[in-house]
C-alpha positions in Angstrom: 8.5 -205.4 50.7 7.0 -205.1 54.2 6.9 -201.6 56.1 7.9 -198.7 54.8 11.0 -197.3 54.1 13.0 -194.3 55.4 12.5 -192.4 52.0 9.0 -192.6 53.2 9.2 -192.3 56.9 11.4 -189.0 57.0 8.1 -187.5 54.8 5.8 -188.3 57.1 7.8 -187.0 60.1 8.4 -183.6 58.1 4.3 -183.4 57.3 3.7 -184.1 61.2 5.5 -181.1 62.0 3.7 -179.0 59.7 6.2 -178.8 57.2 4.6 -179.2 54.0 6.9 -177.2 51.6 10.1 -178.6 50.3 12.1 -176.0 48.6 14.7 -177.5 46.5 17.4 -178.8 43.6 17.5 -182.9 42.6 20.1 -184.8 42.7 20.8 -188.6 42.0 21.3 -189.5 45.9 17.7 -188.2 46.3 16.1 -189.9 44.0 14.6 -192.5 46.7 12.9 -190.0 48.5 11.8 -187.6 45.9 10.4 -190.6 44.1 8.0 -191.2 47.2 7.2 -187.9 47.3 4.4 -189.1 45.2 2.5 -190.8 47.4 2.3 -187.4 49.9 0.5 -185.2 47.4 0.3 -183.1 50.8 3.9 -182.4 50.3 4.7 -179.5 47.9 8.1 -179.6 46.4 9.2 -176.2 45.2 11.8 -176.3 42.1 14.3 -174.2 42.0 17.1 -174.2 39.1 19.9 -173.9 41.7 20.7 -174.4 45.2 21.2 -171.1 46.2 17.2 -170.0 45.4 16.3 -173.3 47.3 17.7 -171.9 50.1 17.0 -168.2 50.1 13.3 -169.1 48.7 13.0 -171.3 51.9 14.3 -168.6 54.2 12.0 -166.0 53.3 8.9 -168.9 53.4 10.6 -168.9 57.4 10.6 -165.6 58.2 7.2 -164.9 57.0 5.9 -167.8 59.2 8.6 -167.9 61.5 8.5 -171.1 61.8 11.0 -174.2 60.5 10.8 -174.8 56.8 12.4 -177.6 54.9 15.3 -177.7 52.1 16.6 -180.1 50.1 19.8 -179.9 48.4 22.3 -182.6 46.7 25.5 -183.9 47.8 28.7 -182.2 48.0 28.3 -180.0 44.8 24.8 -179.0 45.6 26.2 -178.3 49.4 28.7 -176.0 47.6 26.7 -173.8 45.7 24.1 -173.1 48.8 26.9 -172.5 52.1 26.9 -168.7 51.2 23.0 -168.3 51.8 23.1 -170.9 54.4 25.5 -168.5 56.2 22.8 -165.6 55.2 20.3 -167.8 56.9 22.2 -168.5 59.9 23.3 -164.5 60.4 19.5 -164.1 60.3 18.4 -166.7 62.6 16.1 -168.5 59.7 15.0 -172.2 61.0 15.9 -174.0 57.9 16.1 -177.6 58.1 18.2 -178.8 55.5 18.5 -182.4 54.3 20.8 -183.6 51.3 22.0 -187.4 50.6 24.6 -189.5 50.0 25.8 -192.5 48.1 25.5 -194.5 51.1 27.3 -195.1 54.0 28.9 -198.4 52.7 31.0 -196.3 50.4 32.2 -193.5 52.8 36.1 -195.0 52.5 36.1 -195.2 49.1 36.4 -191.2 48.1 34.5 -191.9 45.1 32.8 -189.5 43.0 30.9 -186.1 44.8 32.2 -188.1 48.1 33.6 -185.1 50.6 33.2 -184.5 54.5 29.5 -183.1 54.2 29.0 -182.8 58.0 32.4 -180.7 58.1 31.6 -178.2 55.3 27.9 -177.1 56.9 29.2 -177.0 60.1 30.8 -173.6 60.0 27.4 -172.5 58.3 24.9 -174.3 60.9 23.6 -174.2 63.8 24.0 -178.3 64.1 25.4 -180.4 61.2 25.1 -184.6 61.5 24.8 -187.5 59.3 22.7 -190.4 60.3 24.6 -193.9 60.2 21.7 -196.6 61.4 18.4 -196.8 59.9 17.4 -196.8 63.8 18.0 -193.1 64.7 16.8 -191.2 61.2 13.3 -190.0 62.8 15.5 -189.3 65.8 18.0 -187.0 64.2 15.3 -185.3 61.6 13.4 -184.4 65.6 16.2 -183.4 67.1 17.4 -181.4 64.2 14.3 -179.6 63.7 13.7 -178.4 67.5 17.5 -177.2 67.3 16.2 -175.0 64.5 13.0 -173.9 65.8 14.8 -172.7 69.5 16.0 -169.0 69.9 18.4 -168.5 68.7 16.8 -169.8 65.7 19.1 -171.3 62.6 19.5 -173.3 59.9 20.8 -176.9 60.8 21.9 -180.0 58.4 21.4 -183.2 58.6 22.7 -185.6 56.1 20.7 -189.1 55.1 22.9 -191.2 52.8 20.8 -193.5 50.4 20.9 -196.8 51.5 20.6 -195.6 55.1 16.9 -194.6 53.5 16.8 -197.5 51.6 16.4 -199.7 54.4 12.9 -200.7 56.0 12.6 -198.2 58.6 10.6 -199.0 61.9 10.6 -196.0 64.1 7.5 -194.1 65.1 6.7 -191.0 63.5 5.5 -188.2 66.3 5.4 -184.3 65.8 8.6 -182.9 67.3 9.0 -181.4 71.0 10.0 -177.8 70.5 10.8 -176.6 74.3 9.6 -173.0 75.5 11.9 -170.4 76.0 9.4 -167.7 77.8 11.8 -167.2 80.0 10.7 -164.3 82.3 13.2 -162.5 84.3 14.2 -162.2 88.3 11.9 -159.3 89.8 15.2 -157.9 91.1 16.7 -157.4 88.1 13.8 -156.0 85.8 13.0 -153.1 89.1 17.3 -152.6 88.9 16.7 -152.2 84.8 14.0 -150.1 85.5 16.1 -147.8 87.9 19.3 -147.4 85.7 17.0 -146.3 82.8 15.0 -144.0 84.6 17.8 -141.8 86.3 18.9 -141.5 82.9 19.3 -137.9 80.7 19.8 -139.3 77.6 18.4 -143.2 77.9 19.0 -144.9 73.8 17.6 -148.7 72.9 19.1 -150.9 70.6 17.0 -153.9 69.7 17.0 -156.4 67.0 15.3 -159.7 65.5 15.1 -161.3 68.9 12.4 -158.8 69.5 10.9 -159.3 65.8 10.7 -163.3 66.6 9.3 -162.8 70.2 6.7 -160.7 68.7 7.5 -157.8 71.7 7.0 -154.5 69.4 4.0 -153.5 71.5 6.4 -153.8 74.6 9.5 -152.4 72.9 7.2 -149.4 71.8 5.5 -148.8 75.5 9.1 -149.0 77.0 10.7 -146.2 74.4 8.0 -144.2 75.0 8.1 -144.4 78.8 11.8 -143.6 78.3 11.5 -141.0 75.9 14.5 -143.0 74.5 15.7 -143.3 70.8 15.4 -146.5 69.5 17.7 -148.0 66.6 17.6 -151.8 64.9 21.2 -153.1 65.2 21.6 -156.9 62.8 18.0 -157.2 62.0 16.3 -158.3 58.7 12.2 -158.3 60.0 10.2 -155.3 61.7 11.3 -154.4 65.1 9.3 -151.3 65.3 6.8 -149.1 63.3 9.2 -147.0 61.3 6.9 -143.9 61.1 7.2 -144.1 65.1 8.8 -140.6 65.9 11.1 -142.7 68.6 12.5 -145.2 66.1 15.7 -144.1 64.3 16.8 -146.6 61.8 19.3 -148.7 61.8 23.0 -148.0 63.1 24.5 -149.4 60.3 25.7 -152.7 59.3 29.2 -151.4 57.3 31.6 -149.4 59.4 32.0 -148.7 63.3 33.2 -145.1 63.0 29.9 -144.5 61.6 27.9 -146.0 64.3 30.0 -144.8 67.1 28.3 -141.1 67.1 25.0 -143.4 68.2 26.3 -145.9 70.8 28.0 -142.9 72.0 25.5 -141.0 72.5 23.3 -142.6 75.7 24.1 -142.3 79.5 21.5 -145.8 79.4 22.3 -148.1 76.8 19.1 -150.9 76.8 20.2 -153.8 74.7 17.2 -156.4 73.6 17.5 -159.1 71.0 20.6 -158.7 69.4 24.0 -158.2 69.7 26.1 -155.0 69.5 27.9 -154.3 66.5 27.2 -156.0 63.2 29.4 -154.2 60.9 32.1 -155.3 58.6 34.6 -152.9 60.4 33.6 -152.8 63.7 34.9 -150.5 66.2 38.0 -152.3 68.3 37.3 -149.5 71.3 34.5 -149.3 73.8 31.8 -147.9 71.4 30.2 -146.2 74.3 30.5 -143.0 76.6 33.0 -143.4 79.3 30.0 -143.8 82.1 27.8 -145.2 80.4 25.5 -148.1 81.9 24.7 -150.7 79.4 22.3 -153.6 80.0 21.4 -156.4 77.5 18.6 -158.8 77.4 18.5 -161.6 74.7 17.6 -165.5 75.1 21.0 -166.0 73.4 23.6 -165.9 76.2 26.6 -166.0 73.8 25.3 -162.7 71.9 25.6 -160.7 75.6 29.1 -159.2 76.4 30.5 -160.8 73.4 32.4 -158.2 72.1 31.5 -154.9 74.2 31.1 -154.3 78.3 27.9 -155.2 79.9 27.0 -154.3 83.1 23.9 -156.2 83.6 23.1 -158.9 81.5 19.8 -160.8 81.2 19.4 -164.4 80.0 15.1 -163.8 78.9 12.5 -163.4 76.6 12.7 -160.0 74.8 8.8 -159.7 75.4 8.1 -161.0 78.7 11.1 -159.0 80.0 9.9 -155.8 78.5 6.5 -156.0 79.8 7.7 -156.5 82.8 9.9 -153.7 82.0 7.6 -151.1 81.5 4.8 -152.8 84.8 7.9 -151.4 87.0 9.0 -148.3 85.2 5.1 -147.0 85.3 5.4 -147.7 89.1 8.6 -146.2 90.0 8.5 -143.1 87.6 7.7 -139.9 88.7 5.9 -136.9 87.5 9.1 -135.0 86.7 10.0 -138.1 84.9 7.2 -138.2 83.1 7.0 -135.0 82.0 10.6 -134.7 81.1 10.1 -138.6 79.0 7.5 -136.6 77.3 9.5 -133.8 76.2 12.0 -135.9 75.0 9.1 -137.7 72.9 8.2 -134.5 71.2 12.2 -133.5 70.9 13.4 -136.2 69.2 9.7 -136.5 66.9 10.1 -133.2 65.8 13.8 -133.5 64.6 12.8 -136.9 63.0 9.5 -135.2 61.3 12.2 -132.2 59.8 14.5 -134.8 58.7 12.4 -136.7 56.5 10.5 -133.7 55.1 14.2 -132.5 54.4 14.6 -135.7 52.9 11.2 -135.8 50.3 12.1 -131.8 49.7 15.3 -133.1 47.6 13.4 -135.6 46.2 11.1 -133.6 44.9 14.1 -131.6 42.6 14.6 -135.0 41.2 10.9 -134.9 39.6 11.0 -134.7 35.7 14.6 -135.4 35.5 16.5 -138.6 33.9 18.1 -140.8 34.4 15.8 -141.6 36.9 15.8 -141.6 40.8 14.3 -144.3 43.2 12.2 -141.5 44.8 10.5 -141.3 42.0 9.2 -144.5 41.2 9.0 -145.4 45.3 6.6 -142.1 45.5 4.3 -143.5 43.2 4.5 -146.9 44.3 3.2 -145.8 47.9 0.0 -144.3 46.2 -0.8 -147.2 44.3 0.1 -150.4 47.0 -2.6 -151.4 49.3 -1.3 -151.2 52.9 -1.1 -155.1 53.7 1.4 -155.2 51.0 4.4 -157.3 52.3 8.2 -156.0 51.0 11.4 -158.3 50.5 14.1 -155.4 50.4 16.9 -156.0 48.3 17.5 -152.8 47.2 20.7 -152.0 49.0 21.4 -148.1 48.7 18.1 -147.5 47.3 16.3 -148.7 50.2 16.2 -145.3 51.8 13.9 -143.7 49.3 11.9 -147.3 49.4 11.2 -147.1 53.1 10.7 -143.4 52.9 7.5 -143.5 51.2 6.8 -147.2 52.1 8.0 -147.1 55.3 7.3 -150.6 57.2 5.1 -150.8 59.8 3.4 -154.1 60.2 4.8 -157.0 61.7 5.5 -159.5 59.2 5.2 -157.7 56.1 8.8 -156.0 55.1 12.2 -157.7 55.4 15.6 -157.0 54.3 18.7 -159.0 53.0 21.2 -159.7 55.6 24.6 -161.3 56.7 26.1 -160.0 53.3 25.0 -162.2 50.5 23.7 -161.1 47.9 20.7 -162.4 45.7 18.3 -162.8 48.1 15.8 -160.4 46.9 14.0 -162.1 44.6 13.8 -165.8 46.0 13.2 -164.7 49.2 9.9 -163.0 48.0 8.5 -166.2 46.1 9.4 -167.2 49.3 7.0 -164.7 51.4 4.4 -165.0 48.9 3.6 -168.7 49.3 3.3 -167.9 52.8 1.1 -165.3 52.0 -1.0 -166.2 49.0 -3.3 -163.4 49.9 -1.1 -160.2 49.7 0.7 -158.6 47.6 4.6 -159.1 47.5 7.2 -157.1 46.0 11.1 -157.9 45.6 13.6 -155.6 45.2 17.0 -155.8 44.1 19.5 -154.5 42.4 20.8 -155.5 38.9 24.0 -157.3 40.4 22.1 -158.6 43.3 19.1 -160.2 40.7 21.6 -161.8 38.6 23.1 -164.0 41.3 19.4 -166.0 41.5 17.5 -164.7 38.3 16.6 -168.2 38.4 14.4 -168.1 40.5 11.7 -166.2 38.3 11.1 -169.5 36.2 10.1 -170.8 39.9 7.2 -168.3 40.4 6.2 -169.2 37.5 6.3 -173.0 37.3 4.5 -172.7 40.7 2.0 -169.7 40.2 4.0 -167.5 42.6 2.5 -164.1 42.0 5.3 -162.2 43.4 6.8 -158.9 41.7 9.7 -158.2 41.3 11.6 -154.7 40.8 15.2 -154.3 39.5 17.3 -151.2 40.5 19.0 -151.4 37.6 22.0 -148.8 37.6 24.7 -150.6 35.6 26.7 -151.1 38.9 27.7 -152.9 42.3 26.5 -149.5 43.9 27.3 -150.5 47.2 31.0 -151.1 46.5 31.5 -147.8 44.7 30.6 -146.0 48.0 32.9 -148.5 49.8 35.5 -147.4 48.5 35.0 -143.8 48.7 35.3 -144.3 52.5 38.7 -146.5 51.8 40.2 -143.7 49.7 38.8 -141.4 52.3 39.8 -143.1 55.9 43.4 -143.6 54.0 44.0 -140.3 52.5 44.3 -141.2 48.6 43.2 -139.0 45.9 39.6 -140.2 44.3 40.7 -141.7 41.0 38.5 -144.3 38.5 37.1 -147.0 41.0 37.7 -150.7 40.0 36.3 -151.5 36.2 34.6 -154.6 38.0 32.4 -152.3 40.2 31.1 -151.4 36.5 28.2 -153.3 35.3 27.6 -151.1 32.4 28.3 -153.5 29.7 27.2 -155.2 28.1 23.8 -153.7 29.3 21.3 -156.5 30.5 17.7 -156.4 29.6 16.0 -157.6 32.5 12.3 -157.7 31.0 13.5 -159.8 28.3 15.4 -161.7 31.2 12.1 -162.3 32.9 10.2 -163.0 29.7 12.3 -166.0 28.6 11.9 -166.7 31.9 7.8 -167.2 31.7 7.3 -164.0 33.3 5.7 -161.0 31.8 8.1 -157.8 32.3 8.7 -154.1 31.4 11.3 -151.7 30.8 11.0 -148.5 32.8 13.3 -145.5 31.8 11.1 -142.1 31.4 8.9 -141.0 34.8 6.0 -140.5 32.8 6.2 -144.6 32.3 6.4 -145.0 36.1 2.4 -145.5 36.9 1.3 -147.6 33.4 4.1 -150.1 34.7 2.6 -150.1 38.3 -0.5 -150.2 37.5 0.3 -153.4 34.9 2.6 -154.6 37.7 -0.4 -154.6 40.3 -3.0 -155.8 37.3 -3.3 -159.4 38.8 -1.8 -162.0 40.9 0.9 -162.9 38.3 4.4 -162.7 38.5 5.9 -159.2 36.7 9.5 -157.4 37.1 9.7 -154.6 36.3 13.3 -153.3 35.1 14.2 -150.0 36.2 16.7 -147.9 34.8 18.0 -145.7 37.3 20.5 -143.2 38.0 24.2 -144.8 38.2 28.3 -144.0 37.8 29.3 -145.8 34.9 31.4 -145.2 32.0 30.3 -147.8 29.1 33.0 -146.6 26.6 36.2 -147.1 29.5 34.5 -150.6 30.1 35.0 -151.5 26.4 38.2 -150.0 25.9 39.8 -151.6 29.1 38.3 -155.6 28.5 38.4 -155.3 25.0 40.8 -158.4 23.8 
């Protein structure tokens, strides 16, 4: 046959944008292409034993390179298994490119087997969902659908390339894709009128999230707050947006109810918004979340995030770093010494109160030493000793993060993220994910015991493709999360505390993660006792192997009601 196919073709386009990594599942309506895969030994196809880990895998691989990052999944039931971490990935502004096939175009009326509207059901999960129809336009698409990903706002896009569409000779050119610049700097006028509001402020508070992550504007962000003397707080991120051992930076506001945020949006007379969008939760707050006079600007390339739900009174269409560099040129111009000096006590202030907090904080932690069950403060404490400092952190841990990013607190761009959008599983895919971006460093995964067993799949994959990632399981025999939940429901609705749901329960039967792991290929250990805390560290940090380690922690469960209550 002359030429070369499009099974062909739409590899060669993918390596000529740099995309070198497939992540993926099989199916049948692949097989053209994944056959021809062997002819591009360049390509690395990354096997995962279900669609979800292809996905999450490939969206930590993008976040640690920040850059777009290929997935393949199968038709309708493959599409089905992966549209919760799609909608993860999309939450989180990962550029996943995501191909999947189909039978072919010449059977779309005939509702045969697997057939189902494949455009429709990634649309909702996407930032653009198409399927090719001419053997003409498959380069075209695959280009246009990867510089849709790759421009802020960043996101996963589908693009679906039925079989005999691929089949067919394919004549198009293959050229790297045109991904446009968005260093867009803002109007003078605007950034000196920023500058004013912010400066005439008592009590000025910054809210900032991935946009200023992706833009790479911490130095700028960090110059501004300190200019300020403003508190700063991430609101919807999952990568660094500032050094958290920064006596400015705050944490986050919270990602599950608005009455608990409130207190902070409340509590400016300046309200600087940059790179995200104001407020994430699952129960937001319906009322103006902040005080009465107030003065709120936002800045973020994403037009749609500003004023979306909550009153703006300047808004900026810009870059996150451009704007605040030129934010903090005009502030250093028009500030004065009063200013200066008052910024600087606000500095101290609001570092000292931080610095009291978390020595509060490591105080109680230090009553847990020597006790069991154990605590996540006291493995986390010895894990800081032990990790060198480029060590790079996929946080899964849900309500153990706290003690995690207490004595591992993040610092470096690139090297700690955290699940987002909700789904859950990400913990341990996503850091295979990381570490083949980083083959150098150590990574770490952590999640919980309900989280891990939604991709514990994805161990075999490490292994199959020398992944040295570790992984940690904060294995408390429940859905943690969701028993605090629902303290707050009983709470906000006045009913008396009572036995929360038996599915919250995880208790039993118990699950042996390390013997999990090793069935899995990967070598593992069970961690009950403190005094077995640095002998599994130390094994853990050995080599550049994969290792979980399972760690029994602290955790509200009541075996013995489990078993009495699902008994048959």
């Amino acid at each position: 046959m002359a030429g070369k196919t499009g099974n062909q073709k739409i590899i060669e386009q993918f390596l000529a944008d740099g995309m070198d990594h497939m992540f993926g599942n099989p199916g049948t309506v692949e097989q053209g292409f994944l056959d021809a895969l062997a002819e591009y030994p360049e390509m690395k196809y990354i096997l995962t034993l279900q669609e979800t880990i292809a996905v999450m895998a490939g969206d930590g691989y993008a976040r640690a390179t920040q850059k777009p990052t290929l997935v393949q999944l199968h038709s309708s039931p493959g599409i089905g298994n992966a549209v919760g971490a799609i909608y993860q990935a999309k939450r989180g502004h990962a550029p996943l490119v995501v191909i999947g096939s189909d039978a072919g175009v010449k059977y779309l009326n005939m509702d045969a087997q697997m057939a189902n509207d494949l455009v429709g059901m990634m649309a909702p999960v996407t930032k653009f969902s198409t399927m090719v129809t001419s053997s003409k336009s498959v380069l075209r698409t695959l280009r246009r659908a990867i510089k849709i990903a790759s421009t802020p706002p960043m996101g996963p896009v589908y693009v679906c390339l039925p079989m005999d569409i691929l089949d067919e000779i394919n004549d198009e050119p293959v050229f790297p894709t045109s991904i446009p610049s968005t260093r867009v700097a803002p109007a003078n006028e605007l950034i000196i009128q920023t500058a004013e509001i912010l400066l005439a402020a008592k009590k000025p508070v910054i809210f900032v999230g991935d946009g200023v992550a992706y833009s790479n504007a911490i130095p700028e962000l960090t110059k501004v707050s300190e200019l300020l003397g403003a508190e700063v707080y991430g609101v919807e991120f999952g990568d660094l947006v500032m050094d958290n051992t920064h006596p400015l930076y705050q944490g986050s506001t919270g990602h599950m109810f608005g009455e608990f945020s409130l207190p902070i949006t409340q509590k400016g007379d300046a309200n600087l918004i940059v790179g995200t969008y104001m407020m994430p939760e699952v129960f937001p707050g319906l009322d103006d979340i902040y005080a009465p006079d107030a003065q709120v600007i936002h800045i973020d390339l994403n037009a749609y995030e500003i004023a979306k739900n909550h009153r703006v009174d300047l808004g900026i269409v810009s870059d996150p770093k451009l704007s605040l560099k030129e934010l903090a040129d005009a502030i250093e111009e028009l500030i004065t010494d009063e200013q200066k000096e008052t910024a600087a006590a606000r500095v101290k202030e609001i570092g000292d109160l931080k610095a009291e907090k978390l020595a509060k904080e490591k105080k109680a932690d230090l009553e847990q030493v020597g006790k069991s069950p154990l605590h996540m403060s006291q493995f986390a404490s010895v894990l800081a000793e032990k990790l060198t400092a480029d060590a790079i952190i996929f946080d899964e841990a849900l309500t153990n993060s706290p003690p995690v990013t207490r004595y591992i607190p993040p610092t470096i761009p690139g090297h700690y993220f955290a699940t987002r959008g909700g789904s859950l599983g990400v913990g341990f895919p996503g850091a295979i994910g990381a570490k083949m971006a980083n083959p150098d460093k150590t990574v770490i995964g952590f999640s919980g015991d309900g989280g891990s067993m939604y991709t514990i799949q994805a161990l075999w994959s490490a292994v199959r493709h020398n992944t040295g990632a570790k992984f940690v399981v904060c294995n408390n025999g429940s859905y943690k999360l969701l028993q605090l939940n629902i303290d707050v429901y009983w709470k906000e609705r006045e009913i008396q505390g009572h036995n929360q749901p038996l599915p919250f329960d995880l208790s039993y039967p118990a699950i042996r993660f390390d013997l999990l792991a090793q069935s899995l290929g990967v070598d593992a250990v069970r961690v009950e006792k403190e005094e077995d805390i640095p002998a599994a560290i130390d094994r853990m940090l050995a080599d550049d192997k994969p290792f979980l380690i399972d760690l029994v922690l602290e955790g509200n469960y009541k075996t013995d009601w489990v078993i009495t209550n699902c008994a048959q």
